[in-house]
C-alpha positions in Angstrom: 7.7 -47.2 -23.9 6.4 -49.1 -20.6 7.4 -47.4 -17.1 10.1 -48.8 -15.3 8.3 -50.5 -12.8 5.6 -51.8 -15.4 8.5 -52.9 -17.2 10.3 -54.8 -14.5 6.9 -56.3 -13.2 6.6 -57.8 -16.7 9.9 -59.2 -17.1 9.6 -60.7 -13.7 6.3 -62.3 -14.2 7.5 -64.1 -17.4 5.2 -62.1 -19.9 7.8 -59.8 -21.3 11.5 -60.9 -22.4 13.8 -58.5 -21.5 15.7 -59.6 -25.0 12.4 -58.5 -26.5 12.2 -54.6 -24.5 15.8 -54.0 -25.5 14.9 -54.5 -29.4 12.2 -52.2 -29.2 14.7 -49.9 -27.1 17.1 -50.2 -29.9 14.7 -49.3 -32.4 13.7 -46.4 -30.9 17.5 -45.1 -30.6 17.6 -45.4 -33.7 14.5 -43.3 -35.2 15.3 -40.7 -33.2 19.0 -40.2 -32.1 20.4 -39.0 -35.6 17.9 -35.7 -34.7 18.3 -35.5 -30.9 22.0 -37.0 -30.0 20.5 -38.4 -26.9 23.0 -40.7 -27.5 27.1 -40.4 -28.0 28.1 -44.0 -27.2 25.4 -47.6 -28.5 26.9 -50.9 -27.4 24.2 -53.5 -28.5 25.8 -56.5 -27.4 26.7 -55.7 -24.4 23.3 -54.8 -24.1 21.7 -58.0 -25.5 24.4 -60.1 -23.3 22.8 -58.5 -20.1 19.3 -58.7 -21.3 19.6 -62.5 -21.8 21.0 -63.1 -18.5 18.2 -61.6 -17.2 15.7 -64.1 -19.5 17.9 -66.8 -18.4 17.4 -65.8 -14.6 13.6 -66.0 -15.2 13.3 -69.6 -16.9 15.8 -71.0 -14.0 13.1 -69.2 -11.7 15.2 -67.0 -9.8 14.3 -63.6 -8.6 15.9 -61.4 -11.9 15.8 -58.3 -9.7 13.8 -55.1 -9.0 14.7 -53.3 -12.3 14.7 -56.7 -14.5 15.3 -55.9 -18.0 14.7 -52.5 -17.9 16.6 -50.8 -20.4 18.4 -47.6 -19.5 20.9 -44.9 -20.3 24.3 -44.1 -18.6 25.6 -40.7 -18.4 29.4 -40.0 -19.7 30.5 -38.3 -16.8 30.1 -41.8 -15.2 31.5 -45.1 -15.3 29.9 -48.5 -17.0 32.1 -51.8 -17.5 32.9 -52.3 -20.9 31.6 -48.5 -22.1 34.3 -45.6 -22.9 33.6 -42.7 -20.4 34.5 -39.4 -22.5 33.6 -36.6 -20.0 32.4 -35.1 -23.1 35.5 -33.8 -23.9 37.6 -34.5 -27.0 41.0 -35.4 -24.9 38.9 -38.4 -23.9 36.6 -39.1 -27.0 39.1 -41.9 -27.9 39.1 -43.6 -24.5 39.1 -47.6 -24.3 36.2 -48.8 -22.6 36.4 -48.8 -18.9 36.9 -52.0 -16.7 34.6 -51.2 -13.7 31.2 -49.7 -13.0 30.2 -47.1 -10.6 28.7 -47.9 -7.4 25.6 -46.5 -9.0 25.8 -48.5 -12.2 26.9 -51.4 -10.6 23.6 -51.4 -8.1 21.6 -51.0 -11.3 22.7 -53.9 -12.8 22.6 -56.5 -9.8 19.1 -55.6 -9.6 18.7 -56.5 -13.2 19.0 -53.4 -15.2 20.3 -53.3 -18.6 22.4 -50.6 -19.9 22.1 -49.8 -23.1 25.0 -46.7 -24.0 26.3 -43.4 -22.9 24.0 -40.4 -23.2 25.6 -37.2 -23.9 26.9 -34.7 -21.3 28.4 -31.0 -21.7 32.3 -31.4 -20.9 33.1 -32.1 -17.6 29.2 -31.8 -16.9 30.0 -27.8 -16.5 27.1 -26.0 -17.9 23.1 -26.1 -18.1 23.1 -27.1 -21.8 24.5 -30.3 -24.0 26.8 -29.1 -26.7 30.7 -30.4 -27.1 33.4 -30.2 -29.9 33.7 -33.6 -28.8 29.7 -35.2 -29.6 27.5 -32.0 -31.1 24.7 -30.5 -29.8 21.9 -32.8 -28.0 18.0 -31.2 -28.5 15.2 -31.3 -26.7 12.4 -33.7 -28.0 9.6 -31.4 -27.4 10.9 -28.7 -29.6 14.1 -29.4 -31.4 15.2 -25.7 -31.6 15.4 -26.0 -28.0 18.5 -27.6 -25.7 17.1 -30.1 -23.1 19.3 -28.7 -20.2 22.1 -30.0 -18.7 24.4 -31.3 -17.7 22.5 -34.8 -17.9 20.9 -33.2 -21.2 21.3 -36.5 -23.1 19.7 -38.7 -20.4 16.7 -36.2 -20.2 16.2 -36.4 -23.7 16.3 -39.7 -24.5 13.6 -40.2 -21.5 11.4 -37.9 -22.5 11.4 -39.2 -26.2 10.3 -42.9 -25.0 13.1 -44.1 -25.9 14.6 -45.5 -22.3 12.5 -45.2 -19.4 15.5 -44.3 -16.9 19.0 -42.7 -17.7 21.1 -42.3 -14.9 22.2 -38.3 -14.1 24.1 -36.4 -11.4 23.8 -33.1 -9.9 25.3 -30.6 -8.0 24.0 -27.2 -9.3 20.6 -28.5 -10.6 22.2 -31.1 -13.4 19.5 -33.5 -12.7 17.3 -30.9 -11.8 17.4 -28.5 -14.7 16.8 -30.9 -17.5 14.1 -32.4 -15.5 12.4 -29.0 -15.6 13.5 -28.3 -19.7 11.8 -32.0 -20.7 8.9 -32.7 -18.0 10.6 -35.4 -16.2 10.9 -36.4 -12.7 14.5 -36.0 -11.3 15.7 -35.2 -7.5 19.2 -34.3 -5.9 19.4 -36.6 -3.1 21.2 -36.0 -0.2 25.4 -36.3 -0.2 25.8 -40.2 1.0 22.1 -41.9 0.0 23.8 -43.2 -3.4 27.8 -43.8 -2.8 29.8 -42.3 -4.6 33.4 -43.2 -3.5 36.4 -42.1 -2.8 34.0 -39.8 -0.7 31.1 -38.0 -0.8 32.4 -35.5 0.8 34.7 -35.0 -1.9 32.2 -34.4 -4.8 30.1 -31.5 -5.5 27.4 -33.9 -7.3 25.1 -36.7 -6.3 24.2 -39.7 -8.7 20.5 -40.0 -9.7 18.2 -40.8 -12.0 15.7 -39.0 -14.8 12.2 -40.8 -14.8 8.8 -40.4 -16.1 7.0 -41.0 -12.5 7.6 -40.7 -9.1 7.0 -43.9 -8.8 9.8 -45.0 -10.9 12.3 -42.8 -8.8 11.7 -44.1 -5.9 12.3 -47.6 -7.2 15.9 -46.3 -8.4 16.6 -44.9 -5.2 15.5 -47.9 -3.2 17.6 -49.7 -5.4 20.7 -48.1 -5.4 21.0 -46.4 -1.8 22.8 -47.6 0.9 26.3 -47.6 2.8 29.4 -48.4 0.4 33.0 -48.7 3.1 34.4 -47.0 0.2 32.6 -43.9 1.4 32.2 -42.8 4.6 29.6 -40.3 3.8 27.6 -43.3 3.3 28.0 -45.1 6.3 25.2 -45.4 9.1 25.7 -42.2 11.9 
């Protein structure tokens, strides 16, 4: 699969459909996830609902966004509209879908991004590796025998097996960092406050992010999604 900013570019410019990178997306998921359980949670319509409001945006000729039609994966430690968030933990496997996204997700989406599912996460996002009672054991596309990290084990491996070219993550004791290191990704902390995270980010001991393939692609994530949120004073200019 394309980068995210080759991606974007070609959405924007009219010579991809975005309708068109989220079928190839799909297809992908499903060659591979039955092996690597990038994967816990698929919501295709949803998906295909977002996508075509991004093709729409283009034929009325209005700017579709920085991230238009780029297809990407949300951890489940973290909140999309209209997905379940499970925490990876069998008391909330069965969980309706939730009503409101992140601040994260939600400034991934208004710059045209188009979530796809919910990649796997150890419960609670406690350990370095991806196995639950709740979702299996997630594997690392390089070498199947081998766990991709964690906690944002199934974002790293569905990036590194082309099958998204973002996921979002989070980190607070190398989460992001330590399955960008297990699958040869690009993925940074950033500092408490540069992506809101509300009720405080002084009340968390993580920090949204992102895994990518290129530096390049990070840094579009984090110019899209930083900035001051009044839900978080953390956030908020000195």
């Amino acid at each position: 699969m394309k980068t995210v900013i080759e991606i974007a570019e070609a959405v924007r410019r009219g010579e991809l459909k975005a309708v068109a990178v989220l079928d190839e997306c799909l297809d992908a998921i499903s060659a591979v996830n039955a092996e690597l359980n990038a994967f816990v949670v698929l919501d295709p319509d949803l998906a295909r609902q977002a996508a075509e409001a991004v093709d729409a945006a283009v034929a009325r000729g209005d700017d579709p966004g920085p991230l238009a039609g780029v297809p990407f994966g949300v951890k489940d430690l973290e909140d999309c509209a209209g997905l379940p968030t499970s925490q990876g933990s069998l008391l909330y496997k069965d969980r309706p879908p939730v009503a409101e996204d992140s601040p994260h997700v939600a400034r991934l989406r208004a710059a045209g991004a188009v979530p796809v599912g919910k990649t796997a996460a150890p419960e609670f996002g406690t350990v370095a590796f991806t196995h639950t009672k709740a979702w299996g054991t997630t594997r690392n596309p390089w070498n199947t025998e081998r766990t991709p990290g964690g906690s944002s084990g199934g974002s790293a491996a569905a990036v590194a097996a082309g099958v998204v070219p973002f996921a979002t993550a989070s980190d607070g004791g190398g989460s992001t960092r330590i399955p960008a290191a297990f699958t040869g990704l690009v993925g940074m902390k950033p500092s408490h406050g540069r992506i809101p995270h509300p009720p405080a980010s002084t009340s968390q001991t993580s920090v949204y992010g992102a895994l990518t393939t290129t530096v390049a692609d990070s840094a579009r994530h984090l110019d899209v999604v930083s900035g001051p949120d009044d839900r978080d004073r953390l956030s908020l200019p000195s």
